[in-house]
N, C-alpha and C positions, 0 to 999 in steps of 0.2 A: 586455817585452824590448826593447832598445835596439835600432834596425836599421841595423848598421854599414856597410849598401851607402850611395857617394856618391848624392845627391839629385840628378837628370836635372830641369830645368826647358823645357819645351819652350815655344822661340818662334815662332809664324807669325805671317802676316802678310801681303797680296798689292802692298806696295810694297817692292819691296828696299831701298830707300833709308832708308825709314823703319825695316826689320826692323834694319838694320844699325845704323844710329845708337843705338836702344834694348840692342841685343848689346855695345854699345860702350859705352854709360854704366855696362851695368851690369859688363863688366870692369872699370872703371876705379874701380867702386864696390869691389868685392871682389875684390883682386888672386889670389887663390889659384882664381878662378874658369876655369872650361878653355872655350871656345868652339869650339865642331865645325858645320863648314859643307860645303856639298855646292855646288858648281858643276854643274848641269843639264846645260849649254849642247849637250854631245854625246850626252845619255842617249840618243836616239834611235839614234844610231849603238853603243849599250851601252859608252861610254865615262862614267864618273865621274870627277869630281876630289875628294877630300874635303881640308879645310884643320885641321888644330887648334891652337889656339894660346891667350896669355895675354894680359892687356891689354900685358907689355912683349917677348915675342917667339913666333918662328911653333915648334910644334912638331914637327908636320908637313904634307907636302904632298904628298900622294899621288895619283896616278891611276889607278882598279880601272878594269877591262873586266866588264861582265857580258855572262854568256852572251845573255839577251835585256834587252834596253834598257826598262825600264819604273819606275814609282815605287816598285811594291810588290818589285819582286826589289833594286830599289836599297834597300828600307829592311832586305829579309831577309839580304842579301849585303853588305852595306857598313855602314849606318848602326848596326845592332843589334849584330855581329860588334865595333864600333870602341866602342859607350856601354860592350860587357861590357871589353872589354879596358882600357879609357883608368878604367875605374872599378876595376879589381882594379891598377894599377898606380898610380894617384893616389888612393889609400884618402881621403885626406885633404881632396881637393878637389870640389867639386861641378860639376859637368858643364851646359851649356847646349848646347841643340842649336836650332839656328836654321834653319828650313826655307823651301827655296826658295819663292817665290809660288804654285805652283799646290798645294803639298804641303798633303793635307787632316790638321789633327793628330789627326781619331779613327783613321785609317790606322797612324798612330803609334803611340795608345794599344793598337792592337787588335795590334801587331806585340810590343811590348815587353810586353804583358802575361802573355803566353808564356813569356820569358826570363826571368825576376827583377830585372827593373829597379824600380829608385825611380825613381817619376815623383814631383816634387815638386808641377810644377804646369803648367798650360797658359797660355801668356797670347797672345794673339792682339792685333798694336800694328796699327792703325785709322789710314791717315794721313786727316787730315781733309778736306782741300785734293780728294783724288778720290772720298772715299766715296759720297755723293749719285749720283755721275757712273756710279761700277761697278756701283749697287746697280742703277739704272735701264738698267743697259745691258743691251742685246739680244742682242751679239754673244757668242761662243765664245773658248774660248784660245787654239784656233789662229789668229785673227784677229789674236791679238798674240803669237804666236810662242811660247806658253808650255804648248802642249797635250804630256803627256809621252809617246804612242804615239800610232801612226796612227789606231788607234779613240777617241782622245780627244777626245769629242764634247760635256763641259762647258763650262755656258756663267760666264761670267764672275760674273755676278751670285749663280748658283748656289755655286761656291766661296766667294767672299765671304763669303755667309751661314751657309754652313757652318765657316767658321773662326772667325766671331762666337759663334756659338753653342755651339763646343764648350769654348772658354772659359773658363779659372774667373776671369781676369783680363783686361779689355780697358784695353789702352791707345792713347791719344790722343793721336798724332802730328802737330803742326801748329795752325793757328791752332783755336782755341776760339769755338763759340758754342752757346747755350740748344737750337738744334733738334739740331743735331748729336749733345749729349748725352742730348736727348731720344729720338731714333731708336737707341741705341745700347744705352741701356736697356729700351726696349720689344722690341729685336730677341734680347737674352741680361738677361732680367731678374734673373736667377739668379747672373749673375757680377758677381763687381767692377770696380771702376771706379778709374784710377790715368790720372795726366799723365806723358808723356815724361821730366820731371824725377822723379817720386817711382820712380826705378830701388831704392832699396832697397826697397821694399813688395809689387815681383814675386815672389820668391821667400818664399812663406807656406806653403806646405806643404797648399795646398787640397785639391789633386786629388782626390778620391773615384771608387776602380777599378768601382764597384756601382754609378754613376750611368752608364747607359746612352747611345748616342749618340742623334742628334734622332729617326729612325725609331722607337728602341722606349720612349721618355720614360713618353707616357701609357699604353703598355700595362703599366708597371711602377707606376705610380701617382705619377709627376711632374709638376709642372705641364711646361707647353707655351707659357704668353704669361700675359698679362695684358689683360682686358675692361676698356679703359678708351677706350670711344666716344666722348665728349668728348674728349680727348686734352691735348694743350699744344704749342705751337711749332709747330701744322698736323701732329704726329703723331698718328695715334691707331693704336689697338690692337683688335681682338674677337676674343671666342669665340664657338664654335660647337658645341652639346653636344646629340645627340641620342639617343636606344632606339633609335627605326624607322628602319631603311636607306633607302638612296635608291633611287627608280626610274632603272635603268641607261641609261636612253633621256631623263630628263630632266635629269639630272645630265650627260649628255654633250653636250647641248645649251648647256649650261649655263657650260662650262669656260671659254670663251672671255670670258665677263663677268668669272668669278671672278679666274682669273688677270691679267688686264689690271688688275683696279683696284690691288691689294694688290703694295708691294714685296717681301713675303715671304708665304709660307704656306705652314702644315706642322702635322701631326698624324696622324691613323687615323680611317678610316671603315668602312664597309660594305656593301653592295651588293647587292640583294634579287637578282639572279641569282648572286648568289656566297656567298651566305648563310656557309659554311664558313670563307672568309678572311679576315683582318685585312686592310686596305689602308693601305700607308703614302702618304699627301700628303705631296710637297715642290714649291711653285714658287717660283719665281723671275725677273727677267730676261723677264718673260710667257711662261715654258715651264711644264712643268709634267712631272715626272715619281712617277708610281704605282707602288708596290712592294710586294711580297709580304712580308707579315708572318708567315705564317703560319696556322694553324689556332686559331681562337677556341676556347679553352679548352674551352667547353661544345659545339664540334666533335668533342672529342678522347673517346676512354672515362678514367674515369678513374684509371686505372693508366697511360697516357701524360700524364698532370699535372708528374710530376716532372721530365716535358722542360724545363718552364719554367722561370725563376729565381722565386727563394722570393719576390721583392718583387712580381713579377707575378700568383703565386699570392692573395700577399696582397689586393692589389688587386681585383682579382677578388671574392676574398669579401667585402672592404665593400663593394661595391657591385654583387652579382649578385640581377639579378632573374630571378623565379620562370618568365616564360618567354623572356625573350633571352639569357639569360645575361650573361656578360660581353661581347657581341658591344653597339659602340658607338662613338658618332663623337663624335670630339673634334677639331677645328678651331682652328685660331690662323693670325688675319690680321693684317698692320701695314703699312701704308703712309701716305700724305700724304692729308689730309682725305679721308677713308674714308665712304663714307656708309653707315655701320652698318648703318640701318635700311633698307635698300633691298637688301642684301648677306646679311640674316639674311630675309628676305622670300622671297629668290632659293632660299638654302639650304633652306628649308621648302617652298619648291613643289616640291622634287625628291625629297622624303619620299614614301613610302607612305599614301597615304589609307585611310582605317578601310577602304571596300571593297577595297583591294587589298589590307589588311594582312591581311585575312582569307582569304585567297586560301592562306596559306602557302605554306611554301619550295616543295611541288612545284610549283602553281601560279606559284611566284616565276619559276624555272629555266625555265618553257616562253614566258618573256618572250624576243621578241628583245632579245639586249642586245652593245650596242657594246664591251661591256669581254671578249666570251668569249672566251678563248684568252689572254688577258693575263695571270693567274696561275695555272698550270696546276699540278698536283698539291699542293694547300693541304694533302691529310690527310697525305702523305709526309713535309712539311718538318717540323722539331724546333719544337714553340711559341716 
């Protein structure tokens, strides 16, 4: 069947200058195209401005008040209310939604998937000139005025990576070189790659609603990176794949190496005093934040199975063994001359040695362990 909704192309991006200029070419590529913007600057105080318009005049220029000033009530009260409306009124035109600097686009996806939007596609524009500078940096958004609530404790680096990654398109704003493109591809392997100038080739109709955001990739059976230790342009890439968990006391010893080397890292582990939970890795920025993934399949009985999605299931049974189950750590590091082999050395001294593997889970649990109280009720949550 034909799907008559207008096609929503979503733009991020953390330089506004650069987001704008790419919104701009590609109005002027396809005139009948609609541009809808959100001015931040007072969400705090729960004021919005939203702008929509063409490449040749303004359509409108509104300013909502939300009851509480945040990202996600500004996308459920403003942004999503304005894509259904501006799309049952301009059947005919296709919609660009271009998102302030700190706005993360799975926030987006996970808001409009709800509604019945066409998302055509995600393209995330990369100005060149700061990437290097953001990815390495230490600091938060509030440090550059762009944190969207008072508990907005992201750190710069960490968004970044997360708009690179959710991606089906990145583009490349600004001067061009070999490392650049190097880092760009090893950080979203998975997505395309387009110049500033090729504004017509953003809108392809990528997006796939079933590929999950970076937290639950390898639980569904995505890749995560790409192992390529030698590297090129001072970039390199690893993986890190293992059955037996880590000991909670040597892995936390530990953090402080991992995160410091690697510009990015992110995937799912497991943790012998936690035996029951998935653990999501994301660092960045040398922070590093752990997340509850939920309950390892082979935690669950198996009439709580169909919590899961069908690709996770899948997953799962090509590659479940006879006694971890699906329980398993998949790793992806990239940063600037990486010494692989010194970083895959680290990760394996924080395994369970045959004597402690035999110790089993209750044995596991009477370990002290520095992570207890960090993801609390694993069997409650939905897989």
């Amino acid at each position: 069947m034909t799907d008559l909704r207008p096609p929503v192309t979503v733009l991020a991006g953390f330089s506004p200058t650069a987001t704008a200029a790419v919104a701009q070419r590609l109005l002027v590529t396809d005139p009948t195209l609609i541009l809808v913007t959100h001015d931040l600057a007072g969400l705090r105080d729960g004021v919005v401005r939203r702008t929509v318009r063409t490449a040749g005049r303004v359509l409108e220029d509104h300013v909502t008040e939300l009851v509480h000033g945040c990202v996600s009530c500004t996308l459920r009260e403003d942004v999503l209310p304005a894509l259904v409306r501006l799309g049952r009124s301009h059947p005919d035109s296709g919609l660009l939604l271009a998102l302030p600097p700190a706005v993360e686009p799975e926030a987006v996806a996970a808001v409009c998937s709800t509604a019945g939007i066409r998302l055509d596609s995600f393209v995330t524009v990369v100005a060149t000139d700061d990437l290097i500078d953001d990815l390495t940096s230490t600091g938060d958004l509030r440090e550059r005025g762009l944190h969207a609530a008072a508990n907005d404790d992201r750190a710069v680096a960490e968004v970044v990576c997360r708009q690179i990654e959710f991606a089906d398109t990145v583009v490349a704003w600004g001067p061009q070189n070999d490392q650049i493109a190097a880092l760009l591809h090893r950080l979203a392997p998975w997505a395309a790659y387009a110049h500033e100038a090729d504004a017509r080739l953003l809108r392809t109709g990528r997006h796939d609603p079933a590929v999950p955001g970076m937290p639950g990739r390898a639980l569904d059976g995505y890749p995560i990176g790409v192992h390529d230790p030698a590297g090129e342009h001072r970039v390199t890439s690893m993986l890190f794949r293992s059955r037996r968990p880590f000991h909670p006391q040597r892995l936390h010893d530990a953090l402080d190496d991992l995160t410091s080397e690697a510009v990015r890292g992110r995937g799912q582990l497991w943790i012998a005093g936690q035996p029951d939970t998935a653990v999501c890795w994301e660092s960045a920025g040398g922070g590093l934040l752990l997340g509850n993934l939920g309950p390892w399949l082979a935690a669950l009985p198996r009439e709580r199975w169909d919590e899961a999605s069908d690709l996770r299931r899948l997953a799962a049974d090509a590659s479940w063994d006879p006694y971890y189950g699906d329980r398993a750590t998949a790793l992806c590091f990239v940063g600037f001359d990486l010494d692989t082999e010194a970083m895959t050395a680290l990760l394996t001294g924080c395994l369970l040695t045959d004597a402690e593997l035999a110790e089993g889970s209750d044995g596991w649990r009477a370990w002290p362990d520095p992570f207890a109280g960090f993801f609390p009720d694993a069997l409650s949550k939905q897989a």
